[in-house]
C-alpha positions in Angstrom: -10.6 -1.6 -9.7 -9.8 -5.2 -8.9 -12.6 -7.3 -7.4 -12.8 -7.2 -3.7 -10.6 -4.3 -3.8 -11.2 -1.3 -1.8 -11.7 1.9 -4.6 -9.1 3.8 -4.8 -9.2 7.3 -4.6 -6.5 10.2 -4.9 -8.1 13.6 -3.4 -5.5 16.6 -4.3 -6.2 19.5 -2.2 -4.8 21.7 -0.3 -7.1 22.7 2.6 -6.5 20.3 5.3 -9.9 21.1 6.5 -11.8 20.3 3.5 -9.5 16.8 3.2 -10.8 15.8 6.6 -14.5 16.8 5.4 -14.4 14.5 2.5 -12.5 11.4 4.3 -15.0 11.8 7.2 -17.5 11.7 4.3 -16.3 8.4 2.8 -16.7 6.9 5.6 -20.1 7.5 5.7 -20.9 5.6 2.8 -20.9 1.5 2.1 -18.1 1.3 -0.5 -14.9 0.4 1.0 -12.1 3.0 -0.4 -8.7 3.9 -0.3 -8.1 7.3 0.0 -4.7 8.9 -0.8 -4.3 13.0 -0.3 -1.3 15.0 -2.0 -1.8 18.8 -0.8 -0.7 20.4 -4.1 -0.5 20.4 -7.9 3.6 19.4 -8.3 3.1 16.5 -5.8 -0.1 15.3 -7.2 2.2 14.8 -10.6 5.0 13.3 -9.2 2.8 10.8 -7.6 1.1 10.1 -10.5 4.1 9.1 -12.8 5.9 7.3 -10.2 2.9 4.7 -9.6 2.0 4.0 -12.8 0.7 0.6 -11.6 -1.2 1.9 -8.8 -3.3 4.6 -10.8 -6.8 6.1 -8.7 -10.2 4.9 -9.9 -10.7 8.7 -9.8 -8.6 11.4 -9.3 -10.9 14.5 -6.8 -8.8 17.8 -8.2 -9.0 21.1 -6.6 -7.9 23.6 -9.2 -6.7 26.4 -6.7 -3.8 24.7 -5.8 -0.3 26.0 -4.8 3.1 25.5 -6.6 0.7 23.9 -10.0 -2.6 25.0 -9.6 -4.9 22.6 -10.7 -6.3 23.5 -14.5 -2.1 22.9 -14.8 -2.4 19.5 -14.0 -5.2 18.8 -16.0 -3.7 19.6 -18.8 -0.5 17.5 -18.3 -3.0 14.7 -17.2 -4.6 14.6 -20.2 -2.0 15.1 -22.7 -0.7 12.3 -21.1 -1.0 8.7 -22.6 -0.4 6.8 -19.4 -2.7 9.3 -17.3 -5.7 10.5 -19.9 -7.8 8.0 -19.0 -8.1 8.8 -15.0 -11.4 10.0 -14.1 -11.4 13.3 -12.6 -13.8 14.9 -10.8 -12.5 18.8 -10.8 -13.9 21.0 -7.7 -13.0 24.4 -6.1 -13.7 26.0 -2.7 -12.5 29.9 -4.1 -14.7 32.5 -5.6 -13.1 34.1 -8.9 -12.8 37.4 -8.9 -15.1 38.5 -11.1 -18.3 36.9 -9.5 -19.4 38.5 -6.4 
């Protein structure tokens, strides 16, 4: 993060209402951000190795994710040179099926 500069965060998630949860929570607090939302797993890639000047100052990843779940793009994140160093915060709104 640049001085002065808003941080930048990239939320990938696909629940729209859980996107408008968390930007109605930033807003809440005194930091000023930049929040960027991609709504699944193969769009938070592309987006990611198509800005590699504009990387987040943390990545918020949903793991239940369609088309690349999230665990998926963990992986490539991290086996990634260019990528492995993005702080990620990993969350999920689903209940596996075994606990219950």
């Amino acid at each position: 993060m640049k001085d002065n500069a808003p941080f930048n965060i990239l939320l990938a998630d696909d629940d729209t209402d859980d996107c408008f949860l968390f930007e109605k929570a930033l807003k809440e607090i005194p930091i000023a951000t930049h929040l960027t939302t991609v709504s699944n797993g193969e769009v938070l890639m592309d987006y990611l190795l198509k800005n590699p000047m504009n990387l987040p100052d943390v990545l918020f990843l949903d793991l239940s994710m369609p088309r690349k779940t999230g665990y998926e793009c963990l992986i490539e994140i991290k086996e990634n040179k260019k990528l492995e160093a993005i702080p990620i915060i990993v969350f999920t709104t689903s209940i596996p099926s075994n606990i219950g």
